[in-house]
C-alpha positions in Angstrom: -36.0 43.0 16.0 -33.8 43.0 19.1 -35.6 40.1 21.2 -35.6 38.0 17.5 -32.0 38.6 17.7 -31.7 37.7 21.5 -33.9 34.5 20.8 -31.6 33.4 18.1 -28.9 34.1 20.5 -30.8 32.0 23.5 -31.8 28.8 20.8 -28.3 28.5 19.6 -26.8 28.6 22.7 -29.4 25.8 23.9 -28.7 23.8 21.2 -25.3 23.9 21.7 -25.4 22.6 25.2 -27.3 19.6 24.5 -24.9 18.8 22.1 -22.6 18.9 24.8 -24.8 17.0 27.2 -25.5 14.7 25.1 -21.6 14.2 24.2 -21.0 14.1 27.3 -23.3 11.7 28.7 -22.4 9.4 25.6 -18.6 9.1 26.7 -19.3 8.7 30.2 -21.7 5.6 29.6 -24.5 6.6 31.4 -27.6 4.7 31.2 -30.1 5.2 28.3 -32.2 6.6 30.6 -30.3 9.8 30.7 -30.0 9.5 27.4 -33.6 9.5 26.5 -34.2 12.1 29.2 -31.9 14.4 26.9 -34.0 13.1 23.7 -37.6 13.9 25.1 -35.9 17.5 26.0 -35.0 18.4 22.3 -38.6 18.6 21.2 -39.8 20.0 24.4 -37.5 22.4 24.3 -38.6 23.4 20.7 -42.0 23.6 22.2 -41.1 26.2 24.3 -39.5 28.1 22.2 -42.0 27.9 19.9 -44.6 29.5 22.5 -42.1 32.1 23.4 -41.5 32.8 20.3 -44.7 33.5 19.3 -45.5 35.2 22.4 -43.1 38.0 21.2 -44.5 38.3 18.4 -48.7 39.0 19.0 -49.3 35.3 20.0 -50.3 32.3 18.7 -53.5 32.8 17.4 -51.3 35.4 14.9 -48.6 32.9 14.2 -50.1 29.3 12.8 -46.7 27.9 12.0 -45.5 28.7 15.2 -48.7 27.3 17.0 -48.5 24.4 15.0 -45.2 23.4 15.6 -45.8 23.9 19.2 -48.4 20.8 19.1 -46.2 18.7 16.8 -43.3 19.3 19.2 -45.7 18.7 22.3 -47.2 15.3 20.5 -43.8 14.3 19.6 -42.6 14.4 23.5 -45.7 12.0 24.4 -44.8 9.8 21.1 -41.2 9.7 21.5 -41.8 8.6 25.4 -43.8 5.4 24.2 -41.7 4.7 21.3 -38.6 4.6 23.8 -40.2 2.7 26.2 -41.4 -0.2 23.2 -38.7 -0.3 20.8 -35.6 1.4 22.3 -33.3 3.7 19.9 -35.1 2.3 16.5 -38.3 3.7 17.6 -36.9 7.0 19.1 -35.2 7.4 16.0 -38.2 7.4 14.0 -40.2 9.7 15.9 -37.7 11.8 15.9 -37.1 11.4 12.4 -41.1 12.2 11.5 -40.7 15.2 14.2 -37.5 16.6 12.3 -38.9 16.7 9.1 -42.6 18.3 10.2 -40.8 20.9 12.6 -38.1 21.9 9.5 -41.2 22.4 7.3 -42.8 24.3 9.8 -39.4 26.0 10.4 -39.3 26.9 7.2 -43.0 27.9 6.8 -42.0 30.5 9.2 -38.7 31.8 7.8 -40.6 32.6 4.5 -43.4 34.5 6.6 -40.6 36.3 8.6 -38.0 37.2 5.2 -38.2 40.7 5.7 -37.1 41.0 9.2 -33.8 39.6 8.1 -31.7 36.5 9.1 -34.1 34.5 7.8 -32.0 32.9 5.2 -30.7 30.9 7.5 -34.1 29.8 9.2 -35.2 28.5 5.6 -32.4 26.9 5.0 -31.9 24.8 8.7 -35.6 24.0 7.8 -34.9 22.5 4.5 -31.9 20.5 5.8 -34.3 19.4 9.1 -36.8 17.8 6.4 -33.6 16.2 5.0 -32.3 15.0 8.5 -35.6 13.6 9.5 -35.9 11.6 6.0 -32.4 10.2 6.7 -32.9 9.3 10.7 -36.8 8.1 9.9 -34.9 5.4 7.1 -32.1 4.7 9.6 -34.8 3.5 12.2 -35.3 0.5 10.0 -31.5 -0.3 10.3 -29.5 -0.5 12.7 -30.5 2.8 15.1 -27.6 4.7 16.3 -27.3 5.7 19.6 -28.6 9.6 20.9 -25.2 11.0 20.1 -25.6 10.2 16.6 -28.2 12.6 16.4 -26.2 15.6 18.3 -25.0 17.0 14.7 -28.4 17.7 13.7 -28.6 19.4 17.0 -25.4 21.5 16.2 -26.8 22.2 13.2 -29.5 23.8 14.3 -28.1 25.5 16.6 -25.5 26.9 14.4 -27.9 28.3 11.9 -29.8 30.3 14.9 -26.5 31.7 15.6 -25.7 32.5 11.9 -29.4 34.1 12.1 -28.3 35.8 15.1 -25.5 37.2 13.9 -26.5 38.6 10.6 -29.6 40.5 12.7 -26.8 42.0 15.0 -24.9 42.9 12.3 -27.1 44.3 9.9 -27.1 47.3 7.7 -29.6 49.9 8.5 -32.1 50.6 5.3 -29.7 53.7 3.5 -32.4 56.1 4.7 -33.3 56.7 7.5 -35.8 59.4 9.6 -35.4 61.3 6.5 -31.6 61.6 6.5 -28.9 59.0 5.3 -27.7 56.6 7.8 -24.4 55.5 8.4 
């Protein structure tokens, strides 16, 4: 339970500084190059997290949502490269669209598996609302695409629901008994 808790702690406070990176790089004008540097590290970020996640937790051959998002996330990196490179922002914005909606399934797949352990409210719920997200950025792709700083709420988002996750495992009541004696 504690390194769930500390890996909620570690995703939130990732997500949170891309958000400012990417804030960042928007209002000093850098090239789009940084900018979709910073996209390609969202999903292989997730990636990561998704191995090391799953790594704490008997592997990945004993998580299939976990291992599964880990390939989407990893197929989305090569897919989001060549979409950048060909269409810009509106076909970045649609692979990151399709990869926001699979990963909040998968998210969400996993939050359901995980209920007991607590926090996981939270995990269903940022799922849900990536599906949602990658619906809406997947149409917008069609339209006029926004620019990567568009797409830092979604980041902060997510990153605030690992820390509401977080949070609620740090600060959770202990079952009433416990070791045979009533806990505090």
């Amino acid at each position: 339970m504690n390194s769930l808790r500390q890996f909620y702690y570690m995703r939130a406070v990732v997500a949170f500084a891309w958000v400012a990176l990417v804030v960042l790089v928007s209002n000093l004008g850098a090239p789009s190059v940084v900018g979709y540097a910073l996209l390609l590290l969202y999903p292989a970020w997730d990636a990561l997290a998704n191995l090391i996640d799953a790594g704490r937790n008997g592997g990945l051959s004993k998580n299939p949502g976990q291992r599964l998002n880990l390939v989407v996330s990893l197929v989305t990196v090569v897919a989001l490269a060549i979409a950048l490179a060909s269409k810009g922002n509106a076909g970045g914005l649609l692979v990151f669209g399709v990869w926001a909606l699979l990963s909040g399934a998968l998210q969400l797949f996993v939050g359901i598996q995980r209920r007991k352990l607590g926090g996981q409210v939270f995990m269903m719920i940022s799922g849900g609302q990536s599906v949602l997200a990658g619906v809406f950025m997947a149409m917008q792709a069609f339209g006029d695409a926004p620019t990567i700083d568009k797409l830092a709420p979604y980041a902060a988002f997510g990153g605030f629901y690992f820390l509401l996750a977080a949070l609620r495992l740090t600060f959770r009541r202990e079952p009433a008994l416990k070791a045979g004696r009533l806990a505090r």
